[in-house]
C-alpha angles and dihedrals in degrees: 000000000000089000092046090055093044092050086053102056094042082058091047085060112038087055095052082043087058088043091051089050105043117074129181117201118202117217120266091040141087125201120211105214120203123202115210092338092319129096108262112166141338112237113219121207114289137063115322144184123218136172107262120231085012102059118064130187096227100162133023112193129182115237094199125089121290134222114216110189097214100209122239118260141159121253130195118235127223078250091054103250133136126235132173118232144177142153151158132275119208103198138165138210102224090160114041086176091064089035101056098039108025095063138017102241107357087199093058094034089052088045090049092045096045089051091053099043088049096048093045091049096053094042086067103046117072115242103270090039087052091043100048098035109079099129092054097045080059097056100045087043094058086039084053104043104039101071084048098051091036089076090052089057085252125124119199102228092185138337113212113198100217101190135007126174150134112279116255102265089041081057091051089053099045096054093054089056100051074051095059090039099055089042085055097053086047092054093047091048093054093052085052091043082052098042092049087049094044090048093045093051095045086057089045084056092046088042095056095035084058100058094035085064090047085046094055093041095052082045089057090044098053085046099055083046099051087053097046084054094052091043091053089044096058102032109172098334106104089197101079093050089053093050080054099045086044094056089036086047089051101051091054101051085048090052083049090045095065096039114105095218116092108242128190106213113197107213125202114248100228108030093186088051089049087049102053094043089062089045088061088246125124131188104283 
């Protein structure tokens, strides 16, 4: 009974012996292996051997690519604005040597690492630079960090901004703003508007005055030759122009005639006088 108990547990042993000793590695994974506390060898996947009760699985890294959620947080701009920024870091262990023992946690380090860079490369963009300039806050993020994580046995494939944007009160600010902006616009196109109608109308005004004055002056001319006419017509015969007064004479009292005022005419005495006065001709 003593021998078959002892056989068991031989067995026992040499079965968790061949456990121990046998690894099995999935793809897509490398083991770090210590031997008595000190890095020995990394396991890659497959079937491996290693020295029971020596040998020790101390780290189990992942060899695919790896998603880092970069948390949201706000960042100061060179002008002084806040906006508000995260993204997301695709990185890969190509080293789990350097990854387990050159940092702590290499997640959290490249995290760490992604959310500093970020933050010192926007304060020192203004805000429509920061806004408009993704492409380019890739490109100096993945410059910044891969000297850094290369230490840690950790490459940045990319780095994808997801959301940038002004903070909300900065928002809020801005919109006021846009607001005064466009009010201010409004109010610069209707004094235009204003000026454009003022001057128009000012020329409307010169431009009337102006043939209003050529008016009145062919007026005066037609006038002057009207009476030139007259005078050439009559020459020195008065009979003619009394002919004229007398019609003339006649018209206006019948004008006077149908008004309803009463109107008091002071006539001359002597019409042919009167005639002949404003003809320049006196009795001879």
């Amino acid at each position: 009974m003593t021998s078959l108990i002892v056989v068991a547990t031989l067995a026992v042993f040499v079965l968790i012996t061949v456990f121990k000793g046998v690894r099995i590695v999935p793809q897509g994974e490398e083991w770090i292996v210590e031997r008595l506390g000190r890095y020995h060898s990394t396991l890659k996947p497959g079937l491996n051997i290693v020295i029971p009760y020596m040998d020790v699985v101390a780290y189990r890294l992942p060899t695919k690519d790896i998603i880092l959620d970069v948390q949201q947080q706000e960042i100061i701009t060179k002008d002084n604005a806040v906006i508000v920024a995260n993204a997301l870091c695709f990185a890969k262990v190509v080293d789990p040597q350097k990854a387990s023992y050159g940092v702590q946690n290499f997640s959290f380090a490249v995290t760490s690492l992604t959310m500093t860079s970020l933050r010192a490369i926007v304060g020192a963009m203004d805000l429509d630079e920061a806004l408009s300039s993704r492409e380019q806050i890739k490109a100096r993020l993945r410059e910044a960090m891969s000297e850094q994580t290369e230490d840690w046995g950790v490459t940045v494939r990319s780095v994808e901004i997801q959301d940038i944007k002004p903070s909300p009160s900065m928002q809020t600010a801005m919109e006021r703003q846009a607001a005064a902006e466009r009010e201010r616009k409004a109010d610069v196109t209707r004094a235009e508007g204003n000026k454009q109608a003022a001057i128009l109308e000012a020329e409307a005004r010169l431009q009337a005055a102006k043939l209003d004055a050529e008016a009145q002056v062919n007026l005066a001319e037609a006038s002057a030759r009207a009476i030139t006419l007259v005078k050439e017509a009559v020459g020195s015969e008065t009979v003619p122009a009394m002919y004229l007064l007398g019609e003339r004479y006649i018209g206006a009292m019948e004008n006077l005639a149908a008004s309803d005022n009463s109107k008091v005419v002071v006539l001359p005495a002597d019409l042919q006088e009167t005639v002949r006065g404003l003809m320049g001709r006196g009795k001879a």
